[in-house]
Biopython code that builds the backbone (N, CA, C, O; Angstrom):
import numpy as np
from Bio.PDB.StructureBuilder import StructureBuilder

atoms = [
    (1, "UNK", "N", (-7.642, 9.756, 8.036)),
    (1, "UNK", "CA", (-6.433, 9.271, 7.406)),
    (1, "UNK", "C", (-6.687, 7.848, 6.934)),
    (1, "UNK", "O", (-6.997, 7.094, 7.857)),
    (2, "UNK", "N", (-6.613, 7.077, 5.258)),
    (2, "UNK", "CA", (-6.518, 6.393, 5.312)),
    (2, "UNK", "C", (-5.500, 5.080, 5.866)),
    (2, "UNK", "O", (-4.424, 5.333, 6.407)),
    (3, "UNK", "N", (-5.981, 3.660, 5.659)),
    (3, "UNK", "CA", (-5.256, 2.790, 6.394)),
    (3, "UNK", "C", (-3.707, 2.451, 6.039)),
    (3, "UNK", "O", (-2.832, 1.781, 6.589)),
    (4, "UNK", "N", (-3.813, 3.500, 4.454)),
    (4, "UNK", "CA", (-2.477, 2.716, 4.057)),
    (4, "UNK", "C", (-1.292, 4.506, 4.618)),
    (4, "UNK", "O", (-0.240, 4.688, 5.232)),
    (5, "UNK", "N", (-2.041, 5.145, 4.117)),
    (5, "UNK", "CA", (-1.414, 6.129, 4.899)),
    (5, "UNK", "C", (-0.786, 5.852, 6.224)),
    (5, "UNK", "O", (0.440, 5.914, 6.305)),
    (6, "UNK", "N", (-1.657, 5.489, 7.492)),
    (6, "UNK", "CA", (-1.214, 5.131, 8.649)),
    (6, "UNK", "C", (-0.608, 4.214, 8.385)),
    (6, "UNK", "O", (0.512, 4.706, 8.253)),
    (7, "UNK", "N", (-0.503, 3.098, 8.184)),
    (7, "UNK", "CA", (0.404, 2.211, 7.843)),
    (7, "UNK", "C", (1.501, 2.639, 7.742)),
    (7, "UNK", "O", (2.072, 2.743, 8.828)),
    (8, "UNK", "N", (2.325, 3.082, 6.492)),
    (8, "UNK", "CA", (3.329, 3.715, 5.828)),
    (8, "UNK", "C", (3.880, 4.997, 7.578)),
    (8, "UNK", "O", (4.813, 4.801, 8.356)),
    (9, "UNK", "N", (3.042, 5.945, 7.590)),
    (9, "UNK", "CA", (3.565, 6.649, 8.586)),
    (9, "UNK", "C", (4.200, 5.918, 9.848)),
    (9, "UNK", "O", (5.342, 6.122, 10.260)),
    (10, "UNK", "N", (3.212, 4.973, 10.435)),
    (10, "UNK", "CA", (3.724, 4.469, 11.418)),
    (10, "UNK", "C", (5.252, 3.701, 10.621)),
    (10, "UNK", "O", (6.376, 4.166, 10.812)),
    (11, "UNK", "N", (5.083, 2.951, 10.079)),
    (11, "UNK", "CA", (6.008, 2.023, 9.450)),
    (11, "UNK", "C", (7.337, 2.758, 9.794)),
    (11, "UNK", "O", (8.201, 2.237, 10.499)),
    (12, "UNK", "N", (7.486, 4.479, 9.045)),
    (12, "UNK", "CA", (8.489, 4.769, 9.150)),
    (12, "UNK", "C", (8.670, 5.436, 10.622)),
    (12, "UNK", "O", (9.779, 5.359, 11.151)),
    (13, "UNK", "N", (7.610, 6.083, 11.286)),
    (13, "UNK", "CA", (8.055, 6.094, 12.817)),
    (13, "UNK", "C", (8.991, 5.438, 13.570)),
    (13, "UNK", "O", (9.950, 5.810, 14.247)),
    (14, "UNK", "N", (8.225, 3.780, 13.151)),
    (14, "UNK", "CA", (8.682, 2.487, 13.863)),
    (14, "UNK", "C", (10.451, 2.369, 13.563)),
    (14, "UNK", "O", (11.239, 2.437, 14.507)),
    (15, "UNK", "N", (10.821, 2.225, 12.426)),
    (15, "UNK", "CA", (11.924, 1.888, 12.076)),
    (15, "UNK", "C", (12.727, 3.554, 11.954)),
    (15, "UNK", "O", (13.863, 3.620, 11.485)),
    (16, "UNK", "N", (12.392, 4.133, 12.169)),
    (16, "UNK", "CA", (13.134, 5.876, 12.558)),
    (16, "UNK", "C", (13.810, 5.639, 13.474)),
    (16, "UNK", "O", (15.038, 5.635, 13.387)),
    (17, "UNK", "N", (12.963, 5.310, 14.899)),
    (17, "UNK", "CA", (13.166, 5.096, 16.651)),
    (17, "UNK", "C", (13.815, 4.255, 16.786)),
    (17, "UNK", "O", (14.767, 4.425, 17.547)),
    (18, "UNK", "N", (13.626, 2.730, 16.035)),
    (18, "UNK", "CA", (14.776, 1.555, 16.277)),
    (18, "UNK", "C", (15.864, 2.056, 16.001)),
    (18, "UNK", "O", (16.798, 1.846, 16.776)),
    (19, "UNK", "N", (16.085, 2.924, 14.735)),
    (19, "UNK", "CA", (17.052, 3.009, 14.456)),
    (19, "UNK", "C", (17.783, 4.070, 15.097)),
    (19, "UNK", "O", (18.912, 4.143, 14.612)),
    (20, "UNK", "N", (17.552, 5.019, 16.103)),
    (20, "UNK", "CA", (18.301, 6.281, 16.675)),
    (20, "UNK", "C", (18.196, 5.499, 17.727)),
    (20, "UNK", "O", (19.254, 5.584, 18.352)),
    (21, "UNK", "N", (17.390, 4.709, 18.293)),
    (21, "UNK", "CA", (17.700, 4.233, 19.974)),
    (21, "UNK", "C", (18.793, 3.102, 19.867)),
    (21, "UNK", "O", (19.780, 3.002, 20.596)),
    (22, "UNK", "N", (18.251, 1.820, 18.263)),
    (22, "UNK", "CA", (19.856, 0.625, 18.862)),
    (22, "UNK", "C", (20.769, 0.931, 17.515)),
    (22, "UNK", "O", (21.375, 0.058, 16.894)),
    (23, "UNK", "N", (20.751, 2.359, 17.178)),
    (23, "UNK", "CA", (21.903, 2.763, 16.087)),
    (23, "UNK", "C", (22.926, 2.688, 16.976)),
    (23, "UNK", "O", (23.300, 1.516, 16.932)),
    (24, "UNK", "N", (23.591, 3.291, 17.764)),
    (24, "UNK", "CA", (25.082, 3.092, 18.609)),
    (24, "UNK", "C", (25.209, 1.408, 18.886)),
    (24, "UNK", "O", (25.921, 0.681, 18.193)),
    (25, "UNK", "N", (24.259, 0.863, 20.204)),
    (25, "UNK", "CA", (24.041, -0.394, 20.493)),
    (25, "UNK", "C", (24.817, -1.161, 18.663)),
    (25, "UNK", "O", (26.015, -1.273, 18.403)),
    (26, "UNK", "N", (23.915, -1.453, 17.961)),
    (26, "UNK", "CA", (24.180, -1.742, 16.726)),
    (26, "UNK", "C", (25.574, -1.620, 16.466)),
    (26, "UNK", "O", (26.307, -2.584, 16.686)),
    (27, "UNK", "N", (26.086, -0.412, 15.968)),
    (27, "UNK", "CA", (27.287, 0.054, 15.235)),
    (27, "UNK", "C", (28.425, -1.003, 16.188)),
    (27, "UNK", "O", (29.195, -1.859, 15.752)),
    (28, "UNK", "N", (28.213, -0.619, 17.447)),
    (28, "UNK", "CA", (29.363, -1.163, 18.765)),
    (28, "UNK", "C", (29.420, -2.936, 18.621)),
    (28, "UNK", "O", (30.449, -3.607, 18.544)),
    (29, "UNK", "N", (28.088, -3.414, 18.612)),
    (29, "UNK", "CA", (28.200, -5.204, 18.475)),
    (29, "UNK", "C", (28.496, -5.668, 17.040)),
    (29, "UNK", "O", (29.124, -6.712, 16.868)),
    (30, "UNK", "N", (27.996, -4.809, 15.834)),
    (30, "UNK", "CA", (28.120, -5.392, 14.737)),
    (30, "UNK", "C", (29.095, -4.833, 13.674)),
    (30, "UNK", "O", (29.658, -5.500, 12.805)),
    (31, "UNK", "N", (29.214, -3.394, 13.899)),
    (31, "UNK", "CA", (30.182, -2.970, 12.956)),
    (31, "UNK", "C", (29.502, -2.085, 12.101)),
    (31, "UNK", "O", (28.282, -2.245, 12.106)),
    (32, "UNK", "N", (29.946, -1.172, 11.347)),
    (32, "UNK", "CA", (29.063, -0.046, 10.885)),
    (32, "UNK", "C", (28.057, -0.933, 9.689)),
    (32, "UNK", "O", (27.152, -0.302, 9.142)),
    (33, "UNK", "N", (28.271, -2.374, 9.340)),
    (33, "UNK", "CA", (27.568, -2.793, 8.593)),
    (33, "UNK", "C", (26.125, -3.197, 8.846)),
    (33, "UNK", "O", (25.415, -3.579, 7.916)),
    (34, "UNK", "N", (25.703, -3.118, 10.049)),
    (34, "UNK", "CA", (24.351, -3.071, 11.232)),
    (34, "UNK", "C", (23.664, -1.563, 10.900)),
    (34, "UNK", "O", (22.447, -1.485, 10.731)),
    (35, "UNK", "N", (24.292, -0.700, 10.842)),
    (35, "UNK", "CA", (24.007, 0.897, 10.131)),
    (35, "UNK", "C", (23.543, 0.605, 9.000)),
    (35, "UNK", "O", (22.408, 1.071, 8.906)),
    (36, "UNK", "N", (23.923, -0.053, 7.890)),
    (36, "UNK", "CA", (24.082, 0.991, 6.825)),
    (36, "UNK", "C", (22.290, -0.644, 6.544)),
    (36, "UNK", "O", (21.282, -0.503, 5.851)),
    (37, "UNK", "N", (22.520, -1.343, 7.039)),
    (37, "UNK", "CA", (21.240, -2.055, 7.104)),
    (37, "UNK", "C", (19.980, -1.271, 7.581)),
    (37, "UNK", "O", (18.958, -1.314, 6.895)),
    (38, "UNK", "N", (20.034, -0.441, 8.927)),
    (38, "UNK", "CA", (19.458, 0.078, 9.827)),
    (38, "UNK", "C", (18.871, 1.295, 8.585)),
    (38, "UNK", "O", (17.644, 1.360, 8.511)),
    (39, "UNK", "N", (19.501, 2.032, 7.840)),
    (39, "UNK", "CA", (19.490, 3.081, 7.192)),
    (39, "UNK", "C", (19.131, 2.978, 6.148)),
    (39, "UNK", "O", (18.933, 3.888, 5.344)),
    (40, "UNK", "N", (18.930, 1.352, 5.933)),
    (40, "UNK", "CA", (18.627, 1.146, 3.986)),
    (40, "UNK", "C", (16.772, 0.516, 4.418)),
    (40, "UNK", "O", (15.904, 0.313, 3.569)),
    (41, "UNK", "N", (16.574, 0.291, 6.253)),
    (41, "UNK", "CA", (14.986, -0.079, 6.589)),
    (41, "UNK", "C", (14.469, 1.499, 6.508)),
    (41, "UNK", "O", (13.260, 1.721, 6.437)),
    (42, "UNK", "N", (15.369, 2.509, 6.520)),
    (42, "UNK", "CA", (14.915, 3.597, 6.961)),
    (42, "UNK", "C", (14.542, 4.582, 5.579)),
    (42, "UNK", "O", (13.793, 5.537, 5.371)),
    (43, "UNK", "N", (15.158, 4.070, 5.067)),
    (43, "UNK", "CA", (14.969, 4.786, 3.524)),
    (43, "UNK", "C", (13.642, 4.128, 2.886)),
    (43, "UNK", "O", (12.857, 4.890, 2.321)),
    (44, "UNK", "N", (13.372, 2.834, 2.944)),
    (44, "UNK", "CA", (12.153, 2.100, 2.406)),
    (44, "UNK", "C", (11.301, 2.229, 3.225)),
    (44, "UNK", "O", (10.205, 1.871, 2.794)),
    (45, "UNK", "N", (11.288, 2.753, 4.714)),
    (45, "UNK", "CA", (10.006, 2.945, 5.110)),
    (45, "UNK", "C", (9.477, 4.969, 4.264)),
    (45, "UNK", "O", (8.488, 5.612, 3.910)),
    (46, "UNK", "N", (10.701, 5.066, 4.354)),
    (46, "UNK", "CA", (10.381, 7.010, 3.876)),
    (46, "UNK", "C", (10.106, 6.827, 2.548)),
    (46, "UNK", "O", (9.395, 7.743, 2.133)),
    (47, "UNK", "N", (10.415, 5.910, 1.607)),
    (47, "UNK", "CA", (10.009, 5.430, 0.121)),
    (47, "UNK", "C", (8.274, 5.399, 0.343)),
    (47, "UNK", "O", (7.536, 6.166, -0.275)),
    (48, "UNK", "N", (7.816, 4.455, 1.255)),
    (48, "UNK", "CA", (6.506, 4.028, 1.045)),
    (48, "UNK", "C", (5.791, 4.807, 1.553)),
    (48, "UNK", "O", (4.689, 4.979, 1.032)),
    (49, "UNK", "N", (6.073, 5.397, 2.491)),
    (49, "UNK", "CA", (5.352, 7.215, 2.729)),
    (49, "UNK", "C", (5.416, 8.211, 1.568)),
    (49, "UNK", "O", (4.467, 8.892, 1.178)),
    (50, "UNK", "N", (6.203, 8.210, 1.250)),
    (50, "UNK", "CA", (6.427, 9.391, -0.470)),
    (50, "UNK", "C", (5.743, 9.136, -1.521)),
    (50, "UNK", "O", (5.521, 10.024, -2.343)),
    (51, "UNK", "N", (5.079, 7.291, -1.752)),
    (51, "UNK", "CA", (4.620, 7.217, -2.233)),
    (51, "UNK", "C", (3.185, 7.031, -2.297)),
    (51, "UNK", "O", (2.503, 7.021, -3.321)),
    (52, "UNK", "N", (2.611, 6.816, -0.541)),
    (52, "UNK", "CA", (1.578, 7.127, -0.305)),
    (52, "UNK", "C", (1.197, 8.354, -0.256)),
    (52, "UNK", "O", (-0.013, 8.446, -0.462)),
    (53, "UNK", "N", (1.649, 9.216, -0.094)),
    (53, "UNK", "CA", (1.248, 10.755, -0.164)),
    (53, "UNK", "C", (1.386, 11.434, -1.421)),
    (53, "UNK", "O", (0.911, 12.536, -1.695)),
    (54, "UNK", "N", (2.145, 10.614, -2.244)),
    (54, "UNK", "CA", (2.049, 11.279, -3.840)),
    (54, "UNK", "C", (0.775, 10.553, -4.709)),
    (54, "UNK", "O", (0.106, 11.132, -5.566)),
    (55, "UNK", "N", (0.621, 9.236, -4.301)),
    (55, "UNK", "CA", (-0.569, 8.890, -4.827)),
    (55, "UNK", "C", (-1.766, 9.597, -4.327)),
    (55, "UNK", "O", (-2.443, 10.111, -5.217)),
    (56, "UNK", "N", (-2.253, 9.770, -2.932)),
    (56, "UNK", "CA", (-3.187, 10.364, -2.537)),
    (56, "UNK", "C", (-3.437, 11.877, -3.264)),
    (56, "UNK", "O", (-4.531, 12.299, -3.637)),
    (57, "UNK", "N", (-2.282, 12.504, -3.357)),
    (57, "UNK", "CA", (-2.386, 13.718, -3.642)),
    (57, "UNK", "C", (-2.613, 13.686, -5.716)),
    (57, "UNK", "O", (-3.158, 14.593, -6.345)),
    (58, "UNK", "N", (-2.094, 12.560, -6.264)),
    (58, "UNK", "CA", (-2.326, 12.602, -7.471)),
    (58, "UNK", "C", (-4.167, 12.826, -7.243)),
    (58, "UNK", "O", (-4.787, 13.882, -7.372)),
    (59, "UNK", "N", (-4.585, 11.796, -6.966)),
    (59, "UNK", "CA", (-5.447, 11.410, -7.132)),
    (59, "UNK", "C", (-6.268, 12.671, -6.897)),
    (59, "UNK", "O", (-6.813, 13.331, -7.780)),
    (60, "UNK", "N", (-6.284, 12.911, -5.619)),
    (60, "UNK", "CA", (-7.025, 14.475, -5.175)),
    (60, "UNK", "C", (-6.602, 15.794, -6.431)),
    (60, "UNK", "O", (-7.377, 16.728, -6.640)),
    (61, "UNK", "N", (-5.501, 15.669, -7.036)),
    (61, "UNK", "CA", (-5.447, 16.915, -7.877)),
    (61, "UNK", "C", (-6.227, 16.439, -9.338)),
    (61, "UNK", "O", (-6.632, 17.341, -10.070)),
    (62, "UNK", "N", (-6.450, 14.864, -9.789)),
    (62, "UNK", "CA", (-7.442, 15.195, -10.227)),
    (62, "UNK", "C", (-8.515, 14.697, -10.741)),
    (62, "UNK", "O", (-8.854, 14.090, -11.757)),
    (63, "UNK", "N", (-8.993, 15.127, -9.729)),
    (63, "UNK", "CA", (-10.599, 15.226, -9.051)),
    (63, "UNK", "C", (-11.163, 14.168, -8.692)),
    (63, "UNK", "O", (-12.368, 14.220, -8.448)),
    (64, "UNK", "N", (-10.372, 12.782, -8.546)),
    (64, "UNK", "CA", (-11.338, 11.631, -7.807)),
    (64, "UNK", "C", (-11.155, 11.815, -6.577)),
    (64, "UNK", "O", (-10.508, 12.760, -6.123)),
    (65, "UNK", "N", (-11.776, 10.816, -5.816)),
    (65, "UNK", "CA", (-11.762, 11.250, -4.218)),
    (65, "UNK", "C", (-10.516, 10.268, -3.790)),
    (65, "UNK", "O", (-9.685, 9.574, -4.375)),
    (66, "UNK", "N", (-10.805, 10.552, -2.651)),
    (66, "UNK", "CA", (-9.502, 9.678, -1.821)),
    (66, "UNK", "C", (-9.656, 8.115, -1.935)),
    (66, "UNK", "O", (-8.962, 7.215, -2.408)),
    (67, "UNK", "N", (-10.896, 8.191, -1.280)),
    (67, "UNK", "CA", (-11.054, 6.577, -0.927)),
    (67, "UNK", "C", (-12.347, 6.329, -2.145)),
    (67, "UNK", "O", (-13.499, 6.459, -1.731)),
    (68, "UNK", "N", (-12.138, 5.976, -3.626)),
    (68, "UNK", "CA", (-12.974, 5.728, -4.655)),
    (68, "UNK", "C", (-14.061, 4.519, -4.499)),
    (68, "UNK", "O", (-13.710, 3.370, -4.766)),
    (69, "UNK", "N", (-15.476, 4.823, -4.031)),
    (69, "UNK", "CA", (-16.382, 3.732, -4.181)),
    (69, "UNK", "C", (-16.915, 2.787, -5.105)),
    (69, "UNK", "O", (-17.098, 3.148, -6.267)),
    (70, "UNK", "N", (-17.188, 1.631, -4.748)),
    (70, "UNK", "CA", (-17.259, 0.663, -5.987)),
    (70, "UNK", "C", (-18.910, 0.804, -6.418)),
    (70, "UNK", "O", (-19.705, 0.765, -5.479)),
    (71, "UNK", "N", (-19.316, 0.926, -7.449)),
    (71, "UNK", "CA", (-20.369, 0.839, -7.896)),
    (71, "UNK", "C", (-20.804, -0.556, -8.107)),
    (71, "UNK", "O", (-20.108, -1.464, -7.652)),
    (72, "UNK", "N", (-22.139, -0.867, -8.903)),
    (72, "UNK", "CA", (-22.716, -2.275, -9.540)),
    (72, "UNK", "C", (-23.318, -1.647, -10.128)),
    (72, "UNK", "O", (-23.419, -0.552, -9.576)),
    (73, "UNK", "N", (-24.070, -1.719, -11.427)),
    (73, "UNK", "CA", (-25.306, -1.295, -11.769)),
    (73, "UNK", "C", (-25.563, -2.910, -11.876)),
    (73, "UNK", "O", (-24.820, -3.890, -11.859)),
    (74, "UNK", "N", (-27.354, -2.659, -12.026)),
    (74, "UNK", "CA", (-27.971, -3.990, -12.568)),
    (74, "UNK", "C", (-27.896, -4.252, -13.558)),
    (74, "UNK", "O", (-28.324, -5.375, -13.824)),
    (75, "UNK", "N", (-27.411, -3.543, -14.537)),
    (75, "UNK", "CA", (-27.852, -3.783, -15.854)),
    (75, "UNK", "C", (-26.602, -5.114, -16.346)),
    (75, "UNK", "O", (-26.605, -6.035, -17.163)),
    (76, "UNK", "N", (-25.401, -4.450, -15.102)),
    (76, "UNK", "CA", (-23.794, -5.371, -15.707)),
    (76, "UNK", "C", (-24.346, -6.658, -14.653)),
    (76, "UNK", "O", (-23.769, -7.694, -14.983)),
    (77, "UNK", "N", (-25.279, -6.877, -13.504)),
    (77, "UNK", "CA", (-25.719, -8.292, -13.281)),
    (77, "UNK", "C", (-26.740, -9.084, -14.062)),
    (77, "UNK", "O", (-26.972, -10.255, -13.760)),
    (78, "UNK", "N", (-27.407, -8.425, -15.142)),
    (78, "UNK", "CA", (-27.968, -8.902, -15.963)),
    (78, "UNK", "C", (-27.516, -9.500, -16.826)),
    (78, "UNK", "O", (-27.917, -10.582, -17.255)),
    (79, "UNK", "N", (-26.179, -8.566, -17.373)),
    (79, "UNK", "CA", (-25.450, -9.282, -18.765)),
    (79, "UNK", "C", (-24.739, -10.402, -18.169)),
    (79, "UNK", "O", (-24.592, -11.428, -18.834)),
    (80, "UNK", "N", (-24.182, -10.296, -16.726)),
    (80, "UNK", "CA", (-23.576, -11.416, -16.650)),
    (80, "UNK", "C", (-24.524, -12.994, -16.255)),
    (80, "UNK", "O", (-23.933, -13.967, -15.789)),
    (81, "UNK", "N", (-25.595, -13.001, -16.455)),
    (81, "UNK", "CA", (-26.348, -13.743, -15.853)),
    (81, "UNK", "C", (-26.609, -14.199, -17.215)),
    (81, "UNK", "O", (-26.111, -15.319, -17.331)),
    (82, "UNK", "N", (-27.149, -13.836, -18.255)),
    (82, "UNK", "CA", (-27.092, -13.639, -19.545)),
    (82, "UNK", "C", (-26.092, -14.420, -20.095)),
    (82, "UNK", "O", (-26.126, -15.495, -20.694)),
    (83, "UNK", "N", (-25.042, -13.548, -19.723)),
    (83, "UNK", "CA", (-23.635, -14.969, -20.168)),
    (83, "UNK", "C", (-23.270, -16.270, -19.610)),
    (83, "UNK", "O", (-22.666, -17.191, -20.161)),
    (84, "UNK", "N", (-23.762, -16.188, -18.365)),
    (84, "UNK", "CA", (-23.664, -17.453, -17.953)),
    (84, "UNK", "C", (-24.662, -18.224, -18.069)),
    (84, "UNK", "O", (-24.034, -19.237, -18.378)),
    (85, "UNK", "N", (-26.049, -18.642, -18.062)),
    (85, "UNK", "CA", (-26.936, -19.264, -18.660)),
    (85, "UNK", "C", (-26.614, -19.370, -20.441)),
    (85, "UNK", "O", (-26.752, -20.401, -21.098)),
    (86, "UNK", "N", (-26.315, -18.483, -20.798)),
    (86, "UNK", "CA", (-25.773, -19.375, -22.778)),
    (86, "UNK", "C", (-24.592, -20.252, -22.127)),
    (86, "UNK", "O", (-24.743, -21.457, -22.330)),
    (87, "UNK", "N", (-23.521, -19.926, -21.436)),
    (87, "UNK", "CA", (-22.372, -21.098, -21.100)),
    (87, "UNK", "C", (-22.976, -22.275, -20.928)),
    (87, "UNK", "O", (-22.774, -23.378, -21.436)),
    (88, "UNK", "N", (-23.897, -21.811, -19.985)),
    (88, "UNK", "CA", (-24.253, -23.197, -19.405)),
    (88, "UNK", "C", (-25.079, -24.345, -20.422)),
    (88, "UNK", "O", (-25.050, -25.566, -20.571)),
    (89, "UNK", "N", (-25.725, -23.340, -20.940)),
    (89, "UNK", "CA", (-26.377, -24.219, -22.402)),
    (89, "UNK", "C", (-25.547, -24.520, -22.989)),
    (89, "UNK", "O", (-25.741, -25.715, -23.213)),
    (90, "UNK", "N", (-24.424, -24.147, -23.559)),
    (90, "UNK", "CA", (-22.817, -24.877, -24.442)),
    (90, "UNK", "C", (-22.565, -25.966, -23.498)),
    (90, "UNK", "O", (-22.649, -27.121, -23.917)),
    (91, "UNK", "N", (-22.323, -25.784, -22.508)),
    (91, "UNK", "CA", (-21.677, -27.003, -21.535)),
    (91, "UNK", "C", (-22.746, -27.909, -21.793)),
    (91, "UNK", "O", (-22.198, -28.934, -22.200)),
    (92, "UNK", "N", (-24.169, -28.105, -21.770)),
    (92, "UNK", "CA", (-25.246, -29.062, -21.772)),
    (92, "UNK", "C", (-25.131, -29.294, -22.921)),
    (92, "UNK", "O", (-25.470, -30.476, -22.864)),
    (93, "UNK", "N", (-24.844, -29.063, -24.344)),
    (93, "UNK", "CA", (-24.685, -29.871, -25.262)),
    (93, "UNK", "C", (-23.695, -30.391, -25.696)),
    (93, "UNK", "O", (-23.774, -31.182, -26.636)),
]
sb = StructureBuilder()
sb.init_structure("model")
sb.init_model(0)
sb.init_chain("A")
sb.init_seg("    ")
for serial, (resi, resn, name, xyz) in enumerate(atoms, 1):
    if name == "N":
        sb.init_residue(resn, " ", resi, " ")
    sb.init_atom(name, np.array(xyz, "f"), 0.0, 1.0, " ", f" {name:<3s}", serial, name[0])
structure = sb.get_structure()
């Protein structure tokens, strides 16, 4: 599982449980306006799960991998070496 996946899952675990264990607690000291707070953390943690699992799954339907590796070739540390030695000759004159 990636990290942002777990992330997002736990995220909404976390704020699920706060919210069914000090939802009463809450409602009783603050007023149903402690709820509808409690319920608007609970919707943005289930937002950022929906959207981690729709990206993952874009991605997998089509056809890159999950976790995409970064390449280099030499040829793009050449050109840039290339460009920076002519800079550097502009800057020296």
């Amino acid at each position: 599982m990636g990290r942002l996946v777990a992330l997002a899952a736990s995220l909404l675990v976390a704020v699920g449980v706060f919210t069914w264990l000090a939802g009463p607690l809450l409602e009783a000291q603050f007023g149903t306006g402690a709820l509808i707070a409690a319920y608007g953390a609970l919707a943005l943690a289930l937002g950022c799960v929906t959207y981690v699992l729709l990206r993952r799954s874009e991605r997998l339907l089509s056809g890159q991998s999950a976790d995409p590796e970064i390449t280099i070739s030499v040829e793009d540390e050449a050109l840039d070496d290339a460009v920076v030695d002519a800079e550097m000759e502009q800057l020296k004159d």
